[in-house]
C-alpha positions as CSV (number, residue, x, y, z in Angstrom):
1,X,-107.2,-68.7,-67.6
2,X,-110.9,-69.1,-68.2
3,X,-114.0,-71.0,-66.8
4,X,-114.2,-73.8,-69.3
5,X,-110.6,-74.4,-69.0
6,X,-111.0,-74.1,-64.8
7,X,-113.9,-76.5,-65.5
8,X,-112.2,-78.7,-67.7
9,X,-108.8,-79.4,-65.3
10,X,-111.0,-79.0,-62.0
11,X,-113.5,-82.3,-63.3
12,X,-110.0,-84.1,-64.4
13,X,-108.7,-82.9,-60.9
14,X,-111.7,-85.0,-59.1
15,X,-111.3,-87.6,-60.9
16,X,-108.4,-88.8,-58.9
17,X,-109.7,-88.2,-55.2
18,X,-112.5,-90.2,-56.3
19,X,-110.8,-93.1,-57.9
20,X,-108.0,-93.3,-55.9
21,X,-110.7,-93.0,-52.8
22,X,-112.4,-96.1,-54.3
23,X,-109.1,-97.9,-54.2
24,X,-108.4,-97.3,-50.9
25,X,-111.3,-98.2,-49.8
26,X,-110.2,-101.7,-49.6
27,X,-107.8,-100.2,-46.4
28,X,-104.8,-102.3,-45.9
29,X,-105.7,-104.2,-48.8
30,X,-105.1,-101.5,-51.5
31,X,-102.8,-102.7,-54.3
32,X,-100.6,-99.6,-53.7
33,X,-99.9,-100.8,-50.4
34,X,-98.8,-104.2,-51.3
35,X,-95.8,-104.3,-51.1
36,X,-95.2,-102.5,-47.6
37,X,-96.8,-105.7,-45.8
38,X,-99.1,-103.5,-43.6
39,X,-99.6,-105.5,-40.9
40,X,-103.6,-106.9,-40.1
41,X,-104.5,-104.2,-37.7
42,X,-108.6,-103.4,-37.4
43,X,-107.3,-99.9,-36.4
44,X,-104.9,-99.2,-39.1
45,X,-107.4,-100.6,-41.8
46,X,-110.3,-98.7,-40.3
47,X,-108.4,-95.4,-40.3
48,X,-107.3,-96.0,-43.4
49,X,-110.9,-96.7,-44.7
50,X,-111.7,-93.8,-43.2
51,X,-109.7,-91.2,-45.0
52,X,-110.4,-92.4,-47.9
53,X,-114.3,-91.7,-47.8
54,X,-113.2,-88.4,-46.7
55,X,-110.7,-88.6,-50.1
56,X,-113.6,-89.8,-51.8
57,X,-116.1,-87.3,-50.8
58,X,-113.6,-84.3,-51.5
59,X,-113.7,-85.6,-54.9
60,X,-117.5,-85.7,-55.6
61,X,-117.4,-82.5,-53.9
62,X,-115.5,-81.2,-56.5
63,X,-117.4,-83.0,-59.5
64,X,-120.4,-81.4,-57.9
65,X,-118.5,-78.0,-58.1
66,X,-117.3,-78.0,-61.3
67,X,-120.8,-76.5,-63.2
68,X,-121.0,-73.7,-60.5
69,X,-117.4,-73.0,-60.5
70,X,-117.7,-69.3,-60.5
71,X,-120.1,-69.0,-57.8
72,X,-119.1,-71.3,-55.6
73,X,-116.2,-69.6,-54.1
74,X,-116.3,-70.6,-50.6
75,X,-116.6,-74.3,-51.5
76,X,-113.5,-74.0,-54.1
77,X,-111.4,-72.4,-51.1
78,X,-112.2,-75.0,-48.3
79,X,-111.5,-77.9,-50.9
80,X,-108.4,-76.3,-52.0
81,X,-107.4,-75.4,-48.8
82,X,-107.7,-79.3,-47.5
83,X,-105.3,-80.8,-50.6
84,X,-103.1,-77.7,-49.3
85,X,-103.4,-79.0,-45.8
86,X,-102.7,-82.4,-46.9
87,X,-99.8,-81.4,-48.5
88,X,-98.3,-79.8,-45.3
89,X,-99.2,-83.1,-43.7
90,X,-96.8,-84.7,-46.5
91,X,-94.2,-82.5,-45.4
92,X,-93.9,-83.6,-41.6
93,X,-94.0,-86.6,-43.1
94,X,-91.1,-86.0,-45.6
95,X,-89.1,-84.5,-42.4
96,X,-89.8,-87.0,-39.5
97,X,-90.0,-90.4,-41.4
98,X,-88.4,-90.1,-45.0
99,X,-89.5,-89.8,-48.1
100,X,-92.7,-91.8,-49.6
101,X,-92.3,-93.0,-52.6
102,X,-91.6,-91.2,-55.6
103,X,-95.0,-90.5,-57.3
104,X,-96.1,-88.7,-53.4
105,X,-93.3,-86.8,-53.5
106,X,-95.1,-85.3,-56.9
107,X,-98.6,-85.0,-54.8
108,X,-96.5,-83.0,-52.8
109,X,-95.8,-80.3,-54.4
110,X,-99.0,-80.3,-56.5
111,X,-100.7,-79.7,-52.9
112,X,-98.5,-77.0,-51.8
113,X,-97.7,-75.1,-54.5
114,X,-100.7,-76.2,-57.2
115,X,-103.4,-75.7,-54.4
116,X,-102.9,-71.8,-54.3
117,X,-102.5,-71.9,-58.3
118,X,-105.8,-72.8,-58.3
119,X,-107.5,-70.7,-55.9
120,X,-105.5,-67.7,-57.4
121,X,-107.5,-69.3,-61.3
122,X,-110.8,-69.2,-59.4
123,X,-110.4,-66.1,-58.1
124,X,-109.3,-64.4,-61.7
125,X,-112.5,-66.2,-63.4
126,X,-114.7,-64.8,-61.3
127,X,-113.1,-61.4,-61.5
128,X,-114.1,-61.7,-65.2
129,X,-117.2,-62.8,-65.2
């Protein structure tokens, strides 16, 4: 449980809400989307667009994080505490439409349970430092 290893997974964390983010930039158009046949809606796409800037911008947050990991608490939390929230989000989901498709359902519980893991990391690195 140290900093370089916090360091370490926390850069390879990032890495997915920013490539993923670029992806979806492309809104109804993602390739992971495909197949669903998402209809040619301006307000669907633009949402869609949307969140993933926001996805995209939690992940150079964290990139920009990484070097001040121990010091940067409060910025480690809130980021944390969004995949968390997004994860609960998955959940109502899960419970009022079905289940997404199998590699969410893994997001899932990385969100929920891997989002306090991580803040619990954080919190033991800077204990040590």
């Amino acid at each position: 449980m140290n900093k370089r290893t916090l360091q370490i997974v926390s850069a390879l964390m990032g890495t997915v809400p920013v490539i993923t983010g670029l992806v979806q930039m492309m809104g109804i158009h993602d390739p992971l989307y495909a197949s669903l046949n998402l209809p040619a809606d301006a307000t669907l796409d633009s949402n869609m667009r949307f969140l993933a800037g926001v996805w995209l911008g939690l992940g150079l947050a964290s990139w920009w994080l990484v070097p001040r990991i121990s010091e940067q608490t409060v910025l480690f939390r809130v980021l944390w505490l969004m995949i968390f929230l997004g994860g609960i989000g998955r959940l109502v989901s899960m419970a009022s439409v079905g289940l997404p498709l199998t590699p969410f359902i893994a997001f899932t519980a990385l969100e929920i349970v891997g989002a306090p893991l991580f803040v619990y990391w954080q919190h033991r690195v800077v204990q040590n430092s």
